[in-house]
Structures are given as structure tokens and as C-alpha cells.
N, C-alpha and C positions, 0 to 999 in steps of 0.2 A: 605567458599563461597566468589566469588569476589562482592565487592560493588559498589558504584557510589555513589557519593556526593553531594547532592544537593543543591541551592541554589539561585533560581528561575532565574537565569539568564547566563547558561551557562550549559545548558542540548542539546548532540548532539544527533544527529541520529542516530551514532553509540550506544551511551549511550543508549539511547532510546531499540534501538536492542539487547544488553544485560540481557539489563532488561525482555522484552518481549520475546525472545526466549530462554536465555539460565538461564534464571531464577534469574539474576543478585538479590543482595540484596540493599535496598538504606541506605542512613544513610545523617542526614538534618547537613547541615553547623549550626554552633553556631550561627551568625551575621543574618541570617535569619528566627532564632526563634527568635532574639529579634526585626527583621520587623514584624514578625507574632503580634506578642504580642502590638508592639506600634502602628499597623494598628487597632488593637480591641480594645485596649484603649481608640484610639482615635475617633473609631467611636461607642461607647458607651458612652462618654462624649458628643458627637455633642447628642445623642438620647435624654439624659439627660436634654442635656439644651433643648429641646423641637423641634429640627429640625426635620423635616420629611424626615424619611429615607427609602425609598421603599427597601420593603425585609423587613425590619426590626420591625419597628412602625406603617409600612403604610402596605398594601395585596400587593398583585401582577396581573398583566394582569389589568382587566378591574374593577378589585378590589383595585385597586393602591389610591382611594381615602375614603377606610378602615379604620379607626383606631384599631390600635391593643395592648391593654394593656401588659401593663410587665409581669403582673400576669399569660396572656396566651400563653405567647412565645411558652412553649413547644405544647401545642395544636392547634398554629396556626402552626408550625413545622411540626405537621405531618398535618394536614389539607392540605395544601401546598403539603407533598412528594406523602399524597394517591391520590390526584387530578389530579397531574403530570405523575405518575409512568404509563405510557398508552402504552409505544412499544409493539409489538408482534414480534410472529418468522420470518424468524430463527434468531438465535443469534448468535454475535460477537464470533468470537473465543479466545479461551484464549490469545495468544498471542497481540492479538486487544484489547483486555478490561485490560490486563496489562499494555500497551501501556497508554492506556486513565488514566489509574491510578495515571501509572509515570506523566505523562503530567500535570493531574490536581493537584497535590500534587507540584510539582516545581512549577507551575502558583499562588500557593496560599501561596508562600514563598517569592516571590517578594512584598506580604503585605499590599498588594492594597483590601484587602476581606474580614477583617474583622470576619478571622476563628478562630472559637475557638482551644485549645491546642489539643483537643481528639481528633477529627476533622481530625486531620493534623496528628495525630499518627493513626487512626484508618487506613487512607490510608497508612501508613509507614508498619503495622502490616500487613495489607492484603497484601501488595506486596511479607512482607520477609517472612510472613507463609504459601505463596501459598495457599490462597483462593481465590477463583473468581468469581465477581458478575456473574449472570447471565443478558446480557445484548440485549436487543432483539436490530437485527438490522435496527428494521423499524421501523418509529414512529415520526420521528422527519424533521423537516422543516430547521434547520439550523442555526435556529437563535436562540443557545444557544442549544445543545442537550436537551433540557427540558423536553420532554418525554422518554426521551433511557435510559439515564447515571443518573436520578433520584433513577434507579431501583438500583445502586449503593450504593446510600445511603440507600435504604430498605434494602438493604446487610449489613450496617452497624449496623442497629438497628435491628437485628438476624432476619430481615424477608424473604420470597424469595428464591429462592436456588441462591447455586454456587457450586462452580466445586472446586475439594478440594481431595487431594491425589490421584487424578487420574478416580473421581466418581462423580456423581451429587449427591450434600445431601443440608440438608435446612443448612440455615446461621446461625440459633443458633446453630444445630448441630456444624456445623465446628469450632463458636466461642467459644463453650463450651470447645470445646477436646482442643483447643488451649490455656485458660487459659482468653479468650477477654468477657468482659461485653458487652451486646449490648447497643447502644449509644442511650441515654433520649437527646432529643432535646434540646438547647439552641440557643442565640444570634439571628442571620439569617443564621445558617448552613444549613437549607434545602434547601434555596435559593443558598446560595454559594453550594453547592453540584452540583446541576440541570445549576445555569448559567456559562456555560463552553461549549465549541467550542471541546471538548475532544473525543470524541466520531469520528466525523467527521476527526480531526485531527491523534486521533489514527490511524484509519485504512487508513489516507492518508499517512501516514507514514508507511504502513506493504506495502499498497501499491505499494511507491517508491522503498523498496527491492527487491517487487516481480517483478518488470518492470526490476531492474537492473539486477538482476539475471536470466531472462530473455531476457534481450536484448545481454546478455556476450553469452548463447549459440546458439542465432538466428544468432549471426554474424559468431559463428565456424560452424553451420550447414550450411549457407550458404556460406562460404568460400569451405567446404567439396563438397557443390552440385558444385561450381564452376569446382573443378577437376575433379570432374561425367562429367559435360559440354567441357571440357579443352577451358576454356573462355580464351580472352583476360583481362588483371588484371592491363593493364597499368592505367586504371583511378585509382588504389589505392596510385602511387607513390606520393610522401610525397611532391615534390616539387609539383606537379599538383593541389595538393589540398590545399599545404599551397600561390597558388595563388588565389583563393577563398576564403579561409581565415574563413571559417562558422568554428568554436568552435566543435559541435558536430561530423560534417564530417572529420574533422581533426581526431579527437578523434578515429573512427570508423575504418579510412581509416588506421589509424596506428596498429591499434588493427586485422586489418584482415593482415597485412604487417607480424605481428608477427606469428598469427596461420599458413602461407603459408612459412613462414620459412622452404628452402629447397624442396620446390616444384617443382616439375616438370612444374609449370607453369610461372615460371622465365625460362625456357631455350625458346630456340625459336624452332618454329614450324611454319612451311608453312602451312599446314594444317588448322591454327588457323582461325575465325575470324578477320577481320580488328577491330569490333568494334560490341559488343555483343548487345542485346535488354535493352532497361535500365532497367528492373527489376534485371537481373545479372551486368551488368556496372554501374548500380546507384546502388545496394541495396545496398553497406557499407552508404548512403548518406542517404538513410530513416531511418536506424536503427540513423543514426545523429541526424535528425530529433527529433526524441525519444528524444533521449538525450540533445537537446537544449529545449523542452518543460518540459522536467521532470528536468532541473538545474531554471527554474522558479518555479515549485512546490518545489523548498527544500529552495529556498531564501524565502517563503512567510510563509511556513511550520516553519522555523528555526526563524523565528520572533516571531509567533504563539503562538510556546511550549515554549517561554520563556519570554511571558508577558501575564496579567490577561487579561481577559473576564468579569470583572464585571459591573456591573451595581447598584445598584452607584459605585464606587470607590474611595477609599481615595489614593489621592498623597502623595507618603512614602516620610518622613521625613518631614512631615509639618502637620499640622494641619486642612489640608483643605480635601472635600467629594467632590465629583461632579456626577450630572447623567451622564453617557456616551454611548454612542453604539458600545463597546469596543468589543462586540459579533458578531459584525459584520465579516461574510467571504468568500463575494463573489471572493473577488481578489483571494483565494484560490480555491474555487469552479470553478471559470474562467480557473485558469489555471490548473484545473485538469481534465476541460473539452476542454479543449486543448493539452494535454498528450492522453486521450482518440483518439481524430479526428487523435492525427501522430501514435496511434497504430493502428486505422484502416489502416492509407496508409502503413504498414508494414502487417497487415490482406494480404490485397487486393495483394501487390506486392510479398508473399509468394506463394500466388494461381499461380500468372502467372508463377511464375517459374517450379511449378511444372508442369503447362500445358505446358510449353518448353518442358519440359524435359520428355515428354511424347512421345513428337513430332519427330519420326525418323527423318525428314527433317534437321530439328534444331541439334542434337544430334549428328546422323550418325552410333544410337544404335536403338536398338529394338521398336517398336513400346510399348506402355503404359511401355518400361525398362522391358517387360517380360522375360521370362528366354530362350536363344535362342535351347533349347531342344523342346522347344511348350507345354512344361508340364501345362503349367498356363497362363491366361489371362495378368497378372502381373498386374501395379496399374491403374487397368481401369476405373472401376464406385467409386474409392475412390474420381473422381472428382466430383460426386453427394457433395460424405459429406462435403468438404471441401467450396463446393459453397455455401451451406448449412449454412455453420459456418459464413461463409464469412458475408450472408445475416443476418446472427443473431448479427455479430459485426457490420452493420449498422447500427442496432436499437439501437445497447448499446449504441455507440458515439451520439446519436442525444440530442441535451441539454435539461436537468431538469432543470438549475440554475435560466430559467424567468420562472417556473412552480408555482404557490402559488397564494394563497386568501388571503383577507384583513379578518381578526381573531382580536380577542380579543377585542369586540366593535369596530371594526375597525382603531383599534390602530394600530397592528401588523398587517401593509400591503404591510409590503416588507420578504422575502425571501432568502438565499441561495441554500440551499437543497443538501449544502456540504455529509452529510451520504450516500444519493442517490445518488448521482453524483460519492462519489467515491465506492459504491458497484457498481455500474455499469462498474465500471471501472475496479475491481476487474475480474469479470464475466469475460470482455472482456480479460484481460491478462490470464485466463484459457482455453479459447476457443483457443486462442494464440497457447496456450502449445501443445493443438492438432493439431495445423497445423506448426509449428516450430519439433514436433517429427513427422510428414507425411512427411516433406521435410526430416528429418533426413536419414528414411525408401527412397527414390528418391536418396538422396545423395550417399549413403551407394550403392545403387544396381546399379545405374549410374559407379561408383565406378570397380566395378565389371565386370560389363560389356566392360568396357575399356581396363581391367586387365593390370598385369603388369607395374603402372604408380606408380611413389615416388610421394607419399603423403609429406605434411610441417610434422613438427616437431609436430605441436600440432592437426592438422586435422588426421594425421597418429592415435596418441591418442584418439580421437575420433568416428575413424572409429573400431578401437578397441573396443571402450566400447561397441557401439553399436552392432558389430557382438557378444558380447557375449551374448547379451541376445536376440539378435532378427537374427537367422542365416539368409546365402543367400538367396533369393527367387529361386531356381532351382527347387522348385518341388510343387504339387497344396496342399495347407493347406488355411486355411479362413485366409484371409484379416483383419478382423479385431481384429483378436486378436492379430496381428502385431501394427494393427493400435494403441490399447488400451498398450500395451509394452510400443511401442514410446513415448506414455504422460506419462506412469507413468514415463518412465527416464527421460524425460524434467522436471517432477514434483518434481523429488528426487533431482535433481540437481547432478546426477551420473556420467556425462558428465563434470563436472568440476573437479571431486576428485582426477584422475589420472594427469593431469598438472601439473607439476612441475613448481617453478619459475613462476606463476599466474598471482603474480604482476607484472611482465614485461608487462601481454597484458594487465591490468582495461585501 
């Protein structure tokens, strides 16, 4: 099995995605068990000499001026996890809660936390033995997953189920068969467990793939509708846009250059447009969009997962503690409700395309692209659903980040709502999927209806995959189990598999 190496401060995205999807194993650098080790030292000597160390000596929340004897560490430990442990369904998916695992396990090797040795192997073990908290996705406010990813640590100490060979079973089952003790509380592991941004940050991170891996086939889908259209595609030229100069558009503008590779819409045509509606003239420049909002979520994200969230904190290699609000992640939160609002205007600009291209006027094909035998209405009232979805991605982008009460005696009165913000955002790039495979189904049959035209190199591929599982529309069959085909291929990612040479268009 391939591993990754950890070492709190040079865990990537990629890495991250190894681990989380293909089941990667970890294994901790030497130089950062002995940060592990001189961060506990040293903040059990501060305790020693009589500091007040919250989490530790002192409660937590509105309990923070507690005393808590040595003698009761482990019963103030769980006191703490059973208090906290409060998410409900549904829950993370495996690959999200792996995610959060890796995260919090490198975030607590950087040594700023005060974990104990078991601590730090119990997450090392759940990763390479494939056990998996069950972790509910609702619950928590942002500031510190405190209610979600606590349930983690019940995971730890055999409570709770997880997910384990392929089955839901409880946590001492799985740690039994695996050979693992469940974990008797020490130090302030409950606390260092629960105060972590991991949660939030996991799934902003499964997130980011699934945006990327969807915005690669929104742009060959809409390259494909462009040929259904026979647009003009001069705004894509390389010089046009590298007068502009925006990062993303550039990016997009190059990447649609590639999949129309050898198209018939490089030759010229009288016939053509001057100058097309901007949902087809601009869309390579929203899907840009996307991708100028989502390179701020991976700089804020790649800070994140490779520094602590604790509270106190000790500064490694020194002898010093400090309180901090090192939990803090609205900058994150911001801008993943800022990824959200440019996949709405990628929502919104899918729809109009597809009402062009409905549009004989526009087209100079068939009315709703039906099939010109009269067999079938063709894609008529699929503009119901699609308005539909539309109106449901304006709810998802609307912000949760200023949503929150003043909590915990009114200490805790500020906010993220990072987990919410990016489930929401989640939702939104699935509703996506169905209207990226409805343009696919418009593409394809636009396509068709032209007949006769060279397809690019890679939209040719495309068109392909899609006829094989979703044939022509020439005859009357229900509409939507066309429509339900199309997402699941955007959802499989089937549309990228036949591509060769890939890397030429990221």
C-alpha cells in the first residue's frame, strides 16, 4: 500500500486525496514525534508549576474558570467528550471523515497541542486499518468542529459506530478484530480531539475536487453545445484573452482551445454568427470565474491543514503557552461562500444556454432540438426542472457565515459556520451535475441535428461516451430517465476516462 509521510507542515491536497479516496496509508516523520513529545512536556510542566491551562487544569466554555484536579483528568475527559459529542445526521462520508483524520493528525505533529503519544497513533491506526468514525454532518458552528468531530474521539475510546470493511459496526467491534484498546483518557486529549477546524476543512477539501472535476467537464460539455450551436469561438483565442489577463479565463479559455482541437469551428462559415449571446461567448470566462474563487479556497485551505487550531497553544521550540483563536475560519468560510455565488453564475448561465438552444430562431434547428420525424416533443418541459434547480441553487449560495448566537455565557459570540457553508456548497455542485449532464443531452442532440459536422479531438470523445449510454432522441421514450443517465455520467466522471494526453487540457 502507498503511504504519505507526515509531518505537520507539508501535507498537500493531493496528499490529502490519496489518503481519502484511494485509501492511502500514513506513516509520521521521526522529528515530529519528537515536536509531539516536547509540546506535552512542556505543557505539563507549565501545569505543574501551577499555570492555568484551559482544556487542561481549568473546564471548558463557560466552565473555563473550573478547577480540575490531576487525580480527575480522565473523568473530566470524558465529561467533556459526552457533553460535546451532539451532531446528528446525515453523516460525513467516508472519504470526508478520512479527510478530517489526515488533517487533524498532521495539525497535531506541528506540536503546538499538547497530545498524548496514543492519541496520535490511535488516529495513525484508524486511517491505515480502515475504520471510520461515524461522523454526523450537522452540529457544529465553526468555531472549532466541537460537536461533529468530537464523535471521533468516541470512536476512539470503542464507543459509537464506524464504518469498517465495507459495513456499519460499533467501534470496539472494529477495534477489537483489529487488535486496538480503546483509549482511557489522559492529559487534555478530549479537548485537543474536538478543538480542530477538521471537519469543516475536510469536506472543504473533497469539496475543491469535486468543483474541479466538475468544472473540467462543464467546459467540454459546453465546448460540445458550442458545435450543436456552430457559435462563433473567436473570444476563446489566446491572444484575446491573454489581453485581459484574469488567471482563470485564461486558464478556461486555453482549455476549451484544446477540447475544439480540429473542429469544424476553426474553419470559417458565412452562416456563422458575428458574435454569439454571452452565455455561449463568455461561458469559457464563468467557468474562470470558478476557478479564480476556488485558487483562494486552496491558498486558505493549504494554510489550514498544515497548522494547529488550538487553544491554548504552545510555540514549538520554546517554552512558552498562549491562549489564541487559532480556530478561527471565517477567511475560509468567506471564501467558500464566494466559490459558491460564481457557481451559481455558472448555474444560471447553463440554463440560458440551454433555452438558446431550444430556440429555432437561435439555432436554425428544431424547435425544443426534437427529432425532425415529429416522433417526440424533444427537450421541452425539462426547462421546468432545470429552473427548478436553478431556483434551488439560489438558496444554497445565499450566506450562513454572519448566521450565529452569542453561546457559551455569552463568551462565544462570534461564528464561522465553515461545515454549513461548505455542505451547502456541496448540494450546490450536485444539482450542478444535473444541469452540466441536461446541457450534455442539448449538446449531443444539437449535435445530431446538424449532422455531418467534425467534432475537436476531445468533444468528438465526448460525444462518444455520451451516445453510448444515452442514444439519439429520434423516437418517444420518457425524458427523464435520459435526464437521470446524464448525472449519473457527470457523477462517475465517465466523460473524462476516454481522453488521452488529459494533462494537456487541466
Amino acid at each position: 500500500m502507498e503511504k504519505i509521510l507526515l509531518n505537520g507542515h507539508e501535507l498537500t491536497l493531493q496528499d490529502l486525496y490519496h489518503i481519502a479516496y484511494e485509501g492511502y496509508s500514513v506513516e509520521i516523520e521521526a522529528e515530529a514525534w519528537k515536536r509531539v513529545k516536547r509540546g506535552r512536556e512542556t505543557m505539563e510542566r507549565l501545569a505543574h508549576d501551577g499555570k492555568a491551562i484551559y482544556g487542561y487544569n481549568r473546564g471548558v466554555g463557560w466552565n473555563k474558570d473550573r478547577n480540575v484536579e490531576e487525580n480527575l483528568i480522565e473523568k473530566e475527559n470524558r465529561k467533556v467528550i459526552y457533553s460535546h459529542a451532539l451532531g446528528y445526521p446525515p453523516y460525513n462520508t467516508i472519504e470526508e471523515v478520512r479527510a478530517m483524520m489526515a488533517i487533524r493528525l498532521n495539525t497535531l505533529l506541528v506540536g503546538a497541542s499538547c497530545a498524548s503519544d496514543e492519541l496520535v497513533i490511535l488516529y495513525k491506526e484508524f486511517l491505515n486499518r480502515g475504520i471510520t468514525p461515524c461522523v454526523p454532518r450537522r452540529g457544529s458552528v465553526g468555531e472549532a468542529d466541537i460537536t461533529t468531530i468530537t464523535h471521533i474521539g468516541m470512536a476512539f475510546a470503542g464507543e459509537n459506530q464506524v464504518y469498517y470493511k465495507g459495513q456499519q459496526t460499533s467501534a470496539r467491534e472494529a477495534m477489537k478484530q483489529e487488535g486496538l484498546e480503546p483509549y482511557h483518557w489522559q492529559l487534555k486529549d478530549a479537548h485537543t480531539v474536538m478543538l480542530s477546524n477538521s471537519q469543516g476543512e475536510g469536506t472543504t477539501a473533497i469539496l475543491v475536487k469535486e468543483v474541479e472535476d466538475l468544472l473540467f467537464m462543464s467546459d467540454l460539455v459546453y465546448c460540445l453545445d458550442y458545435e450543436g450551436l456552430n457559435g462563433n469561438i473567436e473570444a476563446m483565442r489566446q491572444d484575446v484573452n491573454e489581453l485581459r489577463g484574469l488567471p482563470g479565463q485564461k486558464k478556461c479559455a486555453a482549455r476549451c482551445r484544446k477540447f475544439l482541437e480540429g473542429s469544424y469551428l476553426y474553419d470559417k462559415d458565412s452562416k456563422r454568427a458575428l458574435q454569439d449571446s454571452l452565455s455561449f461567448r463568455g461561458g469559457f470566462t464563468i467557468t474562470g470565474t470558478v476557478i479564480d474563487a476556488l485558487e483562494v479556497v486552496k491558498k486558505f485551505l493549504a494554510i489550514q491543514i498544515n497548522s494547529p487550531s488550538d487553544n491554548p497553544c504552545i510555540i514549538p521550540e520554546t517554552q512558552e503557552l498562549y491562549v489564541t483563536s487559532n480556530f478561527e475560519t471565517t477567511s475560509l468560510a468567506v471564501a467558500v461562500e464566494m466559490l459558491s455565488i460564481a457557481l451559481g453564475h455558472l448555474s444560471r448561465t447553463i440554463n440560458y444556454r440551454m433555452i438558446k438552444m431550444a430556440d429555432p430562431d437561435f439555432t436554425g434547428l428544431t424547435r425544443f432540438l426534437a427529432p425532425r420525424n415529429g416522433e417526440s416533443y424533444g427537450y421541452s418541459q425539462i426547462q421546468d426542472a432545470f429552473s427548478a434547480l436553478d431556483a434551488e441553487n439560489r438558496f444554497l449560495i445565499t450566506p450562513s457565515s454572519v448566521d450565529f448566537f452569542a453561546i457559551e455565557g455569552y463568551i462565544e459570540d462570534h461564528a464561522s459556520n465553515l461545515p454549513l457553508v461548505t455542505t451547502k456548497a456541496l448540494q450546490l455542485v450536485d444539482n450542478l451535475r444535473y444541469l452540466v449532464g441536461m446541457e450534455a443531452l442539448y449538446a449531443a442532440q444539437a449535435v445530431d441535428l446538424r449532422g455531418n459536422i467534425r467534432l475537436g479531438r476531445y468533444t468528438q470523445a465526448a460525444y462518444d461516451t455520451i451516445r453510448k449510454i444515452i442514444p439519439s432522441l429520434d423516437g418517444l421514450r420518457p425524458i427523464q430517465e435520459d435526464v437521470q443517465k446524464a448525472y449519473t455520467l457527470i457523477k462517475s466522471g465517465k466523460l473524462l476516462e476516454n481522453l488521452d494526453d488529459l494533462a494537456q487540457c487541466l
